[in-house]
C-alpha positions in Angstrom: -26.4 -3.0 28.0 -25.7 -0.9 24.6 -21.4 -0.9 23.8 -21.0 2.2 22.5 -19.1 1.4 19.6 -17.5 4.9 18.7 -15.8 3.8 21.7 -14.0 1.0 20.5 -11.0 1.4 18.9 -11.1 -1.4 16.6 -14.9 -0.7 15.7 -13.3 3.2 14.7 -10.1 2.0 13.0 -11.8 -0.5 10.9 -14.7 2.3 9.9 -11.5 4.7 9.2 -9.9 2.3 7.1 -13.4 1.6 5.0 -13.6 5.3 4.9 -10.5 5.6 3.6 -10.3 3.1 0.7 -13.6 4.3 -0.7 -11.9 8.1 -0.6 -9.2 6.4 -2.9 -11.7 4.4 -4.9 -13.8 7.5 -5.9 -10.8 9.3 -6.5 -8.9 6.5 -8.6 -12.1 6.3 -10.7 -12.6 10.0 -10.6 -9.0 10.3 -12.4 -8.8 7.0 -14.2 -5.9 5.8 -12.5 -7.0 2.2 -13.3 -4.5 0.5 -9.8 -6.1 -0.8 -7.0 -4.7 0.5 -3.7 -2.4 -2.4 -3.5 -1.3 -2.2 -6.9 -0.2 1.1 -5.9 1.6 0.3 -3.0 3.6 -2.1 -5.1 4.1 0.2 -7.8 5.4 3.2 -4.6 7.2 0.8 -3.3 9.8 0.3 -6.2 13.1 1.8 -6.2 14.1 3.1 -9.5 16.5 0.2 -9.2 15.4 -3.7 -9.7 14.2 -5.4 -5.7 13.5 -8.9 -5.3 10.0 -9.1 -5.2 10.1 -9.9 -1.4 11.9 -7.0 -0.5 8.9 -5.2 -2.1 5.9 -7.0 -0.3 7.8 -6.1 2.7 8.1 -2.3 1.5 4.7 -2.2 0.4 3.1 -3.9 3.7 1.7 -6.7 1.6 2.6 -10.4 2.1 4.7 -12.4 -0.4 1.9 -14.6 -1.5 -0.3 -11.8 -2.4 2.6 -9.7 -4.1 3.6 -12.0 -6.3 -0.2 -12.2 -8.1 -0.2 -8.0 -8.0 3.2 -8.1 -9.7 1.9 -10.8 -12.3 -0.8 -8.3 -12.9 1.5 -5.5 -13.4 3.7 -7.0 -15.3 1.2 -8.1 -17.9 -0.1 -4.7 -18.1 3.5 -3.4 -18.4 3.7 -1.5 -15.3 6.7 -3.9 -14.3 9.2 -6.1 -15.4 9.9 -9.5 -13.7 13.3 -11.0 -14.6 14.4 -14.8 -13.4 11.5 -15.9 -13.7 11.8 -19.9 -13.0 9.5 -21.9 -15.6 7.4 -19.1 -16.1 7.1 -19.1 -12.2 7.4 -16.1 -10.6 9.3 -16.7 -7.1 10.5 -14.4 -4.2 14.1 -14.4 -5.9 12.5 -12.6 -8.8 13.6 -9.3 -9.6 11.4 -6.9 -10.6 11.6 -2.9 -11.7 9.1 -0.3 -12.9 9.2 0.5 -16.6 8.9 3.9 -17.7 4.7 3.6 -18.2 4.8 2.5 -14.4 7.0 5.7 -13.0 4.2 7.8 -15.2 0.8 5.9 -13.4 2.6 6.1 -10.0 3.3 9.5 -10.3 0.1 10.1 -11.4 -1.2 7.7 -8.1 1.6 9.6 -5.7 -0.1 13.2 -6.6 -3.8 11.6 -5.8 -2.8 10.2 -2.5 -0.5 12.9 -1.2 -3.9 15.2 -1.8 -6.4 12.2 -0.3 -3.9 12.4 2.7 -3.7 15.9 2.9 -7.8 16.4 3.2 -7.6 13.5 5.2 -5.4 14.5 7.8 -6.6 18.1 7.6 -9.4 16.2 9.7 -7.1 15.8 12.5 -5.9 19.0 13.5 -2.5 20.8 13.8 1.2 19.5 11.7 1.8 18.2 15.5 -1.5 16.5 16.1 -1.5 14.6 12.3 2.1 13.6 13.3 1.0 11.9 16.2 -1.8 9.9 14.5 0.5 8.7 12.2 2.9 7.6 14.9 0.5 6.1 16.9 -1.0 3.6 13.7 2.3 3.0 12.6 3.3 1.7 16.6 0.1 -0.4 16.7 0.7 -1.8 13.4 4.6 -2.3 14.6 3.6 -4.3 17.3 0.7 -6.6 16.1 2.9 -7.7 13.2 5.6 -8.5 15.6 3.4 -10.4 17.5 1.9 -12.5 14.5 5.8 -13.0 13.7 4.5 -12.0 10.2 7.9 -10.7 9.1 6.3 -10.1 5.2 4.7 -7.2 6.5 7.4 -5.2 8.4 9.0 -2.3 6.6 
């Protein structure tokens, strides 16, 4: 027997989450913002003040192996700057900040997503509806990270 797979949650939330990354792709491309999505999460995820760098994979929802690369990449391009660096290492007690070219390309990557998430929840329905969704994703992610114990990805 046939599974209906718009029936399946995980078969919808992974197609949602494809859907949703090539939205940003077309539009990052469509407005030369030159980040990838995680890039940009880094980059959102900075305070205007200096955060070890994992406090900011934790912010961003991106684990600390895989934040330190995107803020190497960032810093080369000078997006950020990385300070206590150890041997030319960079290290979780690393502290970075975003230099003034960084606040301008996430500014720029704040106005593109707050419209890609405006058209996208406009999809959804009603203020109440949207606020529900977003709830709802946030719960599930909540709890799967809990249950991987994957503290690098809480918020």
């Amino acid at each position: 027997m046939a599974v209906d797979l718009q029936q399946q949650a995980l078969h919808v939330t992974l197609n949602a989450a494809h859907m949703a990354k090539d939205l940003f792709l077309k539009a990052a491309a469509d407005e030369r913002l030159d980040l990838t999505f995680p890039q940009l999460a880094v980059l959102l995820s900075l305070p205007e003040t200096p955060i070890l760098i994992k406090d900011c994979g934790g912010r961003a929802g991106i684990d600390r192996s895989t934040v330190s690369a995107i803020v190497w990449r960032l810093s080369v391009r000078g997006l950020v700057t990385i300070r206590n660096e150890a041997n030319g290492r960079i290290t979780r007690a690393c502290l970075i900040s975003i230099t003034e070219k960084g606040a301008r390309l996430r500014q720029h990557g704040e106005n593109i997503l707050s419209r890609l998430d405006k058209a996208y929840l406009e999809e959804v329905g009603d203020a109440g509806a949207q606020a529900l969704l977003m709830r709802q994703l946030a719960q599930i992610i909540e709890h799967h990270t809990a249950q991987r114990g994957d503290a690098s990805l809480e918020q």
